[in-house]
N, CA, C and O atoms as CSV, one atom per row, in Angstrom:
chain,resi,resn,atom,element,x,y,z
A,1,UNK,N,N,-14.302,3.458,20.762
A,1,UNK,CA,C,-14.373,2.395,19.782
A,1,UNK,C,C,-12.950,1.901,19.526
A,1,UNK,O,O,-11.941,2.582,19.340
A,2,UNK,N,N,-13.078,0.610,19.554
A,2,UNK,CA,C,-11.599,-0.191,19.202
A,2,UNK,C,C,-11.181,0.180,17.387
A,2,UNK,O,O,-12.023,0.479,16.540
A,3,UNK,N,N,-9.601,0.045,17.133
A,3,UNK,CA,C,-9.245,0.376,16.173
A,3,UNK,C,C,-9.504,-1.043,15.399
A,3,UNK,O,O,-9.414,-1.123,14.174
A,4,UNK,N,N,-9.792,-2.007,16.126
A,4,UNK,CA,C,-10.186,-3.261,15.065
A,4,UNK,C,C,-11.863,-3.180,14.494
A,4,UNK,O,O,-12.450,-3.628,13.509
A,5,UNK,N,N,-12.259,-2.349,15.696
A,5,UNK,CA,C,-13.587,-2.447,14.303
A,5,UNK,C,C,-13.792,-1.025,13.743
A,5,UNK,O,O,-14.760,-0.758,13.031
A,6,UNK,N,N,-12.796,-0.065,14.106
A,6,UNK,CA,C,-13.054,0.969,13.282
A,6,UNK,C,C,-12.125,0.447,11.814
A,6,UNK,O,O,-12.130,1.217,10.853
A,7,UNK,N,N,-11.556,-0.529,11.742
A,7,UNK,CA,C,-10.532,-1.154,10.299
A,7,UNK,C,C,-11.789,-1.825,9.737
A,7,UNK,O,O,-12.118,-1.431,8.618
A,8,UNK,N,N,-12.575,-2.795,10.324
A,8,UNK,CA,C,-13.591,-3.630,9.564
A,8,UNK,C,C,-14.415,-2.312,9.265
A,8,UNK,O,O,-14.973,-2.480,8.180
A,9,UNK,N,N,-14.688,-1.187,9.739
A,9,UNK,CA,C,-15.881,-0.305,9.927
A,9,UNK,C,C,-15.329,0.107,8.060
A,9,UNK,O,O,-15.917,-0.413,7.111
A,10,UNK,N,N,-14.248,1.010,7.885
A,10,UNK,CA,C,-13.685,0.989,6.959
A,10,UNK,C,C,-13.566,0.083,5.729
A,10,UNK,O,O,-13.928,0.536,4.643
A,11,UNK,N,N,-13.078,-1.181,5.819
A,11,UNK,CA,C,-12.964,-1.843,5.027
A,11,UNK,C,C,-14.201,-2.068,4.150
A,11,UNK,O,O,-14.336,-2.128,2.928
A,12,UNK,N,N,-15.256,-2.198,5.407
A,12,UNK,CA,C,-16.753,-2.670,4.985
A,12,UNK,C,C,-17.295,-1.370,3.845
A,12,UNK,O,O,-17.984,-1.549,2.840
A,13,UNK,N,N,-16.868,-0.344,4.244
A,13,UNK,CA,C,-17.283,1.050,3.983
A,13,UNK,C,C,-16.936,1.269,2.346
A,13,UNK,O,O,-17.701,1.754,1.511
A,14,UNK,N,N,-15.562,0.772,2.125
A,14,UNK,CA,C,-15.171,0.608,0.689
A,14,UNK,C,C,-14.447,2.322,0.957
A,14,UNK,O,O,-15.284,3.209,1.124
A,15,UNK,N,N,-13.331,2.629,0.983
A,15,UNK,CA,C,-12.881,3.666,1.321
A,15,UNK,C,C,-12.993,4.791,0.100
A,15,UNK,O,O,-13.130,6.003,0.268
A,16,UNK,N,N,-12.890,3.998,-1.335
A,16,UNK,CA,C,-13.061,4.949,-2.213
A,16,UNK,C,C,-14.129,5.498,-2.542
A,16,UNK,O,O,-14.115,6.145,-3.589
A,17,UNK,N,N,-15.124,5.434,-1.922
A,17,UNK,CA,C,-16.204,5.446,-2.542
A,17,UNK,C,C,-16.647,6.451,-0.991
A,17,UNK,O,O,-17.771,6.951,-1.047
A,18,UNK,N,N,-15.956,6.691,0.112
A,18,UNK,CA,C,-16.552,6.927,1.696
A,18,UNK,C,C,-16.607,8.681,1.428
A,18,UNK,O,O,-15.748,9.476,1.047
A,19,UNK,N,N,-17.694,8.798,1.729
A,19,UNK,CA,C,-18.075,10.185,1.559
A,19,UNK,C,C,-18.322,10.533,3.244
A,19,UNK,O,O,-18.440,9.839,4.254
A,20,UNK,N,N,-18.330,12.152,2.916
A,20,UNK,CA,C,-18.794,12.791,4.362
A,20,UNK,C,C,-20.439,12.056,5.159
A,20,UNK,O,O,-20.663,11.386,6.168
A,21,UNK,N,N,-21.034,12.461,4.388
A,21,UNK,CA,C,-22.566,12.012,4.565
A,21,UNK,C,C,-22.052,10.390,4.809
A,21,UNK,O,O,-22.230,10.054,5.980
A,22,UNK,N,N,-21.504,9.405,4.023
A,22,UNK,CA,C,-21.644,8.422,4.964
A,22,UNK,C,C,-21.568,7.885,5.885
A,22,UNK,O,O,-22.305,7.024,6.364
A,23,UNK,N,N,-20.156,8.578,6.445
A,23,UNK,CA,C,-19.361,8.465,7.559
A,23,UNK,C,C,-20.524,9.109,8.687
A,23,UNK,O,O,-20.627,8.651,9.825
A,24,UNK,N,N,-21.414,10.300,8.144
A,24,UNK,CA,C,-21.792,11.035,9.694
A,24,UNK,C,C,-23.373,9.573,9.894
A,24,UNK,O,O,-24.092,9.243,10.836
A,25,UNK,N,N,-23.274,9.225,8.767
A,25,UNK,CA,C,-24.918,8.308,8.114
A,25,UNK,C,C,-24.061,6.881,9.380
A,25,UNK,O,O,-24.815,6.152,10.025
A,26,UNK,N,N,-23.242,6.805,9.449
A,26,UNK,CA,C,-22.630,5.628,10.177
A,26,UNK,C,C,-22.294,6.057,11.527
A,26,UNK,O,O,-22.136,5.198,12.394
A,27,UNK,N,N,-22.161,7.366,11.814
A,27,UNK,CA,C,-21.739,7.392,13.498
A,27,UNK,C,C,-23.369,7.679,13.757
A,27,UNK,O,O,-23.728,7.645,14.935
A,28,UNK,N,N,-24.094,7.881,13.025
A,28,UNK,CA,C,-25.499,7.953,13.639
A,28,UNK,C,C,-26.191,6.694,14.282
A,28,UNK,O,O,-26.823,6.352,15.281
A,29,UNK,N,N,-25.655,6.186,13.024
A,29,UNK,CA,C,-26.105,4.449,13.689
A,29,UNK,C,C,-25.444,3.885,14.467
A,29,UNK,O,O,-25.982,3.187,15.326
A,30,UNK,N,N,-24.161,4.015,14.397
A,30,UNK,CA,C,-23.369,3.895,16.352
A,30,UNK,C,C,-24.155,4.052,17.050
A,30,UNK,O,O,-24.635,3.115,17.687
A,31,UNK,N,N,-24.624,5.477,17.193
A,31,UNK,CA,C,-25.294,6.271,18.314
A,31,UNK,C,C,-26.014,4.962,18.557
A,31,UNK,O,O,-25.936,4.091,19.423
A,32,UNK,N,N,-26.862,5.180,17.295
A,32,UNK,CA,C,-28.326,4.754,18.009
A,32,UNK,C,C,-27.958,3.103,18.436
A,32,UNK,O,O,-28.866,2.687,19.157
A,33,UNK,N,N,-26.982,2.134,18.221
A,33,UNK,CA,C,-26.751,1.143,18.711
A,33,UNK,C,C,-25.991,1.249,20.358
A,33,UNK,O,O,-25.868,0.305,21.139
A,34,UNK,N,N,-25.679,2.263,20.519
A,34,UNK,CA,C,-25.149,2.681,21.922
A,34,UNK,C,C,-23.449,2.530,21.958
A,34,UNK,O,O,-22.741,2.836,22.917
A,35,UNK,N,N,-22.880,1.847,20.352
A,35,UNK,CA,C,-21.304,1.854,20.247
A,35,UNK,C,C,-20.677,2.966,20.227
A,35,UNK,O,O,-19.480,2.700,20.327
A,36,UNK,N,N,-20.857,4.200,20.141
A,36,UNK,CA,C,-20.581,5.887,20.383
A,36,UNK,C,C,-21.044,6.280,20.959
A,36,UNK,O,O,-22.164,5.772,21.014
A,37,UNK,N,N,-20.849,7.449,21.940
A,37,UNK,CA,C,-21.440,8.261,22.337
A,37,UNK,C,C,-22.109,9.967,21.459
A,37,UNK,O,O,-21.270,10.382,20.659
A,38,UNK,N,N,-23.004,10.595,21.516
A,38,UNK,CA,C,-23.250,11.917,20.752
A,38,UNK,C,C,-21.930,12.457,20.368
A,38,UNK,O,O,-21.445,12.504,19.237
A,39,UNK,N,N,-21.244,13.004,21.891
A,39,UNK,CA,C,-20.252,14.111,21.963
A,39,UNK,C,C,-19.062,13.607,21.190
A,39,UNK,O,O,-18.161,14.368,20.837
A,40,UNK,N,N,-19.066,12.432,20.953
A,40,UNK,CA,C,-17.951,11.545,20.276
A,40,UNK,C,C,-18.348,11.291,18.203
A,40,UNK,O,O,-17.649,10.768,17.334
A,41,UNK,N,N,-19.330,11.753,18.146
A,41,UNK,CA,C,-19.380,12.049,16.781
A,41,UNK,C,C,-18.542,12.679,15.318
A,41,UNK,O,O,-18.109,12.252,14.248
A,42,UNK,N,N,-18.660,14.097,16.153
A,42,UNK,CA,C,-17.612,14.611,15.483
A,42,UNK,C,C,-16.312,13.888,15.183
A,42,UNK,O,O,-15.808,13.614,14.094
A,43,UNK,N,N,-15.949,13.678,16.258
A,43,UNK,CA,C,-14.312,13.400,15.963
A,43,UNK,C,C,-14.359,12.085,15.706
A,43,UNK,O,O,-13.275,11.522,15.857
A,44,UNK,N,N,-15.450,11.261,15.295
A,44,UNK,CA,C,-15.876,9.783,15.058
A,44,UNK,C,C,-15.287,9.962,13.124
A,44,UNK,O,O,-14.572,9.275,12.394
A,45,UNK,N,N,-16.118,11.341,12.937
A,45,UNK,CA,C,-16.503,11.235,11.124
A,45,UNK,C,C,-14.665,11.874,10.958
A,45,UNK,O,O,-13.866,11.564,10.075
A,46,UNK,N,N,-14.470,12.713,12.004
A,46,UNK,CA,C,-13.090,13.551,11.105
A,46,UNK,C,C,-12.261,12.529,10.803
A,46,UNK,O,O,-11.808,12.221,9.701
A,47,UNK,N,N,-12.027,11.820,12.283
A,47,UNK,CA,C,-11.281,10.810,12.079
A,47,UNK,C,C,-11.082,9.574,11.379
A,47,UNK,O,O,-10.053,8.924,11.199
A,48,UNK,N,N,-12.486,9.339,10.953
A,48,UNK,CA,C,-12.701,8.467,9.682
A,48,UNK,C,C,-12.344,8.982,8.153
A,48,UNK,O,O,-11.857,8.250,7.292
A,49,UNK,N,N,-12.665,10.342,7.980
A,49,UNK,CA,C,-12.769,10.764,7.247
A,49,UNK,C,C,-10.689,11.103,6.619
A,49,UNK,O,O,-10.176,11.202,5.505
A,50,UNK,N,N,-10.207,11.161,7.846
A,50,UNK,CA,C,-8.858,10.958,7.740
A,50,UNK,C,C,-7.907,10.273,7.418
A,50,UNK,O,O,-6.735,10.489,7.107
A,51,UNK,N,N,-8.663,9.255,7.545
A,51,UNK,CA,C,-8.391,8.090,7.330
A,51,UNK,C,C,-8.050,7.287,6.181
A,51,UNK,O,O,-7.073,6.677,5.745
A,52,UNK,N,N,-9.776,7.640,5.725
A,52,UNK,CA,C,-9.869,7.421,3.858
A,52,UNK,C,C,-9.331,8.003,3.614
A,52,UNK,O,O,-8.397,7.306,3.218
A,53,UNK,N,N,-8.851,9.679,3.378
A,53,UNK,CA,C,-8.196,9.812,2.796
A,53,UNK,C,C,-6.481,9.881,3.021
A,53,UNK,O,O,-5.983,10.984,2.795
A,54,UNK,N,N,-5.654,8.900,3.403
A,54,UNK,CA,C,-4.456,8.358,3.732
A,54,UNK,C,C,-4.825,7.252,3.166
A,54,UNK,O,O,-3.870,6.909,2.468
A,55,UNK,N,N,-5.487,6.658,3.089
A,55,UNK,CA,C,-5.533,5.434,2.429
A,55,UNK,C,C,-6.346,5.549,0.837
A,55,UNK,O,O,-6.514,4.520,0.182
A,56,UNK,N,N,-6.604,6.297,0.550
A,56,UNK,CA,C,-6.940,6.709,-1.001
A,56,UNK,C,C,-5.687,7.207,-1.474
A,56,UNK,O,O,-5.047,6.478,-2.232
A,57,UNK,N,N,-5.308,8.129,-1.213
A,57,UNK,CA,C,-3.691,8.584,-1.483
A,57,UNK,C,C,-2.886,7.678,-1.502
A,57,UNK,O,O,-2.072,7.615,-2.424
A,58,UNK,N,N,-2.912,6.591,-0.324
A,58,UNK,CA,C,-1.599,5.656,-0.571
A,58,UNK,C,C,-2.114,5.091,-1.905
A,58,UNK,O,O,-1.489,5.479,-2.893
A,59,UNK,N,N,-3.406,4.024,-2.174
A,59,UNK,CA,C,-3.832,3.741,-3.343
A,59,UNK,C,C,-3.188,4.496,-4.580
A,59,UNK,O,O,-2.259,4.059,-5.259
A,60,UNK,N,N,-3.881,5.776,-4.764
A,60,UNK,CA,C,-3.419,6.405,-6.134
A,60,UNK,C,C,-1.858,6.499,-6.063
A,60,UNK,O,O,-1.481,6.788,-7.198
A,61,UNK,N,N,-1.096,6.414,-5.460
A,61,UNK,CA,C,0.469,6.970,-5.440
A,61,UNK,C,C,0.665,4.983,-5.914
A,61,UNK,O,O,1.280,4.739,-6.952
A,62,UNK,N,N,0.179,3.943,-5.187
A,62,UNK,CA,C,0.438,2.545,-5.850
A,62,UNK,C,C,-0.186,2.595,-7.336
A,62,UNK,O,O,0.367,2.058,-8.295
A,63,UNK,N,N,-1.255,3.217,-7.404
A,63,UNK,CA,C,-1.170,2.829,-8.963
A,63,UNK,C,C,-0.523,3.205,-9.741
A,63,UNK,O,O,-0.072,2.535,-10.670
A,64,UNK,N,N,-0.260,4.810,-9.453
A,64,UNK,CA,C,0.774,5.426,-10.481
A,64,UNK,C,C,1.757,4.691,-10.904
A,64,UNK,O,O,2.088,4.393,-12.051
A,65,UNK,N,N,2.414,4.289,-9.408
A,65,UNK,CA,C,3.555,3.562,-10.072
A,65,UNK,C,C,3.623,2.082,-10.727
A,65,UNK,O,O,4.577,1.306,-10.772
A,66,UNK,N,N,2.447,1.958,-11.166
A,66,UNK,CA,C,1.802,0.583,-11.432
A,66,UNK,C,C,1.921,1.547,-13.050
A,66,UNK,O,O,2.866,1.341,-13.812
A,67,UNK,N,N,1.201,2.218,-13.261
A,67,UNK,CA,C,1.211,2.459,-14.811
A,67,UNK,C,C,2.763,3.023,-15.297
A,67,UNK,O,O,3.285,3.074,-16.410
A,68,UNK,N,N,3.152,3.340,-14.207
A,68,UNK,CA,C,4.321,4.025,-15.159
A,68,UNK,C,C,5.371,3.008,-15.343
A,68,UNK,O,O,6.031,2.908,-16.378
A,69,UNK,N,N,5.517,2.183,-14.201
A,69,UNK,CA,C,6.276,0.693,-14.627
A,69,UNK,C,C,5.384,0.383,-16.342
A,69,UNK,O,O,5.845,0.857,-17.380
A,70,UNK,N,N,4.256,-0.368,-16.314
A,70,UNK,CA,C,3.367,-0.893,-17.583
A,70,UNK,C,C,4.174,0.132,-18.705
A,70,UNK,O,O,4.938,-0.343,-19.544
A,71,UNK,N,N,3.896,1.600,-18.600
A,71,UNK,CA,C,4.103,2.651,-19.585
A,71,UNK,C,C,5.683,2.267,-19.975
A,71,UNK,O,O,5.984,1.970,-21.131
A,72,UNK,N,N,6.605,2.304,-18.950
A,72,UNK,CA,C,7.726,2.016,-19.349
A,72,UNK,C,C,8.271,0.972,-20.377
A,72,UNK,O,O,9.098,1.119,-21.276
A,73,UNK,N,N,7.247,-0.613,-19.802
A,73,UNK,CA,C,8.087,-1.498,-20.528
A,73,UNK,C,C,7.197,-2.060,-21.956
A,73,UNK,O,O,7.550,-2.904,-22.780
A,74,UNK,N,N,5.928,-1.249,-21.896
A,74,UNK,CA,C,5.481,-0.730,-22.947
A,74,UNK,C,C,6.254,-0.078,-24.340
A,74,UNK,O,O,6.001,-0.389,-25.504
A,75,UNK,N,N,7.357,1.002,-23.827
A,75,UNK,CA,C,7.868,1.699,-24.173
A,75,UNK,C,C,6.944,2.849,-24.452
A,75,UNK,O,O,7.313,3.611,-25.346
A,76,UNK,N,N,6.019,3.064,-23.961
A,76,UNK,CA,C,4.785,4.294,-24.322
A,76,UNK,C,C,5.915,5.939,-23.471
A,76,UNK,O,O,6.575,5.927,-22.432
A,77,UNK,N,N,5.807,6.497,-23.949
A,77,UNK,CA,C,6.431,8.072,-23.289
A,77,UNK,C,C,5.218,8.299,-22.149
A,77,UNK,O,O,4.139,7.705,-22.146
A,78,UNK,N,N,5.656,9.285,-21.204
A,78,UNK,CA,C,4.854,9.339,-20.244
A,78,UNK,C,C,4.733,10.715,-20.304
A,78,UNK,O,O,5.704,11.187,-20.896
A,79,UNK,N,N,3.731,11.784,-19.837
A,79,UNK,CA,C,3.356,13.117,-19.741
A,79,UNK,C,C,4.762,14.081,-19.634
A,79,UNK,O,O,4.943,15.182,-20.152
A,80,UNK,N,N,5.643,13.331,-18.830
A,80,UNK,CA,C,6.891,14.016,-18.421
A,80,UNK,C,C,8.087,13.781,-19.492
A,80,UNK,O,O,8.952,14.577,-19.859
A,81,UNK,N,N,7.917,12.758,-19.785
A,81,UNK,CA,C,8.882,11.972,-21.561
A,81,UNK,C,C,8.319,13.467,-22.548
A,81,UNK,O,O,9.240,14.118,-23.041
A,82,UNK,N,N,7.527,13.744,-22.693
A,82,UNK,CA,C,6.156,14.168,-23.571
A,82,UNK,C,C,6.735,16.060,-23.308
A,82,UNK,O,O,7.131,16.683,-24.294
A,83,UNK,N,N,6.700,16.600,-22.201
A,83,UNK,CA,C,7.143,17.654,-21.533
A,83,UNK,C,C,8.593,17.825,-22.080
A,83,UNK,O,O,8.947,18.684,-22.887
A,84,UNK,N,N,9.160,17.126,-21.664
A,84,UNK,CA,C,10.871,17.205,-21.973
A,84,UNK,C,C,11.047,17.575,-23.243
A,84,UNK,O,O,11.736,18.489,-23.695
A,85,UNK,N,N,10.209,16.606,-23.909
A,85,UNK,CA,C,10.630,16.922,-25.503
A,85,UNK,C,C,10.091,17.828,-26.265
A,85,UNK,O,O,10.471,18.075,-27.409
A,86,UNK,N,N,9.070,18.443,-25.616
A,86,UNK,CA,C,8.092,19.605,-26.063
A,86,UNK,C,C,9.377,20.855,-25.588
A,86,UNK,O,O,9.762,21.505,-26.560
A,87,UNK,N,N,9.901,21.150,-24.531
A,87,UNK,CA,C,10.965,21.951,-24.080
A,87,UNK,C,C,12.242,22.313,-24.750
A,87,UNK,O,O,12.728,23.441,-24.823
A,88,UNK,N,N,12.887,20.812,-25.398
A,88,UNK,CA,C,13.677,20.585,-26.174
A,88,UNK,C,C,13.339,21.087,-27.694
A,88,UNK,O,O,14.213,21.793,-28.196
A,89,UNK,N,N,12.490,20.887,-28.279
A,89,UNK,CA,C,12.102,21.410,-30.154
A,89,UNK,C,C,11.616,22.799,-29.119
A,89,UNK,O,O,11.287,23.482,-30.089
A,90,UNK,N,N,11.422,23.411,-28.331
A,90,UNK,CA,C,11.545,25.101,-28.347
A,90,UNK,C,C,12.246,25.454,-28.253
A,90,UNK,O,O,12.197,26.590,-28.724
A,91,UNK,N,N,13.610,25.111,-27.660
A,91,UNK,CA,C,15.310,25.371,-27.831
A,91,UNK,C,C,15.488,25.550,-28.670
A,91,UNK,O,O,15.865,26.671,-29.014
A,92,UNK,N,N,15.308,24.450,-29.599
A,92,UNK,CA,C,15.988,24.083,-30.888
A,92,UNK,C,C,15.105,25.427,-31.835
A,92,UNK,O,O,15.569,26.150,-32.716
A,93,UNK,N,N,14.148,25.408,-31.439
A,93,UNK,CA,C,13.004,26.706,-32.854
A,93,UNK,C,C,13.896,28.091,-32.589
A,93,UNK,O,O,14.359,28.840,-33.449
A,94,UNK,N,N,13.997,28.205,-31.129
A,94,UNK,CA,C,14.475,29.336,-30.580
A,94,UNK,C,C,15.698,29.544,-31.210
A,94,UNK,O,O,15.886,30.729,-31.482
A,95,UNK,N,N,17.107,28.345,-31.718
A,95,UNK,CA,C,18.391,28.953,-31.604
A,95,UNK,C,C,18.329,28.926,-33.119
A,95,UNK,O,O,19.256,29.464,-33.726
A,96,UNK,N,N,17.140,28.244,-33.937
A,96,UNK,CA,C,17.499,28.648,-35.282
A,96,UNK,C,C,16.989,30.082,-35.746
A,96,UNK,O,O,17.254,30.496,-36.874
């Protein structure tokens, strides 16, 4: 299978949402259209399945930095703002 329609195969698929079962639910129907072969299954779903997730990861790592820009000019503290200063007043409890 060409990497241009394994990208539409994907795209169509909605990656966040691409589960195991769909992926094997989709090389089945290859099969049966004659665009895969059986023995080519397996490594049809891993490799899909590899896929999504490199491209779910890139996603969540873009949003993060999508909220923490927002959080910033928000001025909102962030989990790690939040950490620091929780670290800092136990110093401070500690040396009085």
């Amino acid at each position: 299978m060409t990497d241009l329609i394994e990208n539409v195969i994907l795209a169509g698929l909605g990656l966040l949402s691409l589960t195991e079962k769909k992926a094997k639910d989709l090389a089945k129907d290859l099969i049966k259209r004659g665009e895969l072969s059986e023995t080519k299954e397996a490594e049809f779903v891993k490799d899909i399945m590899k896929k999504a997730e490199k491209v779910d990861g890139d996603i969540e790592k873009r949003i993060e930095k999508i909220v923490e820009k927002y959080l910033e000019k928000l001025n909102i503290p962030t989990r790690k703002d939040l950490d620091n200063i929780e670290q800092k007043l136990d110093r401070l409890i500690k040396e009085k």
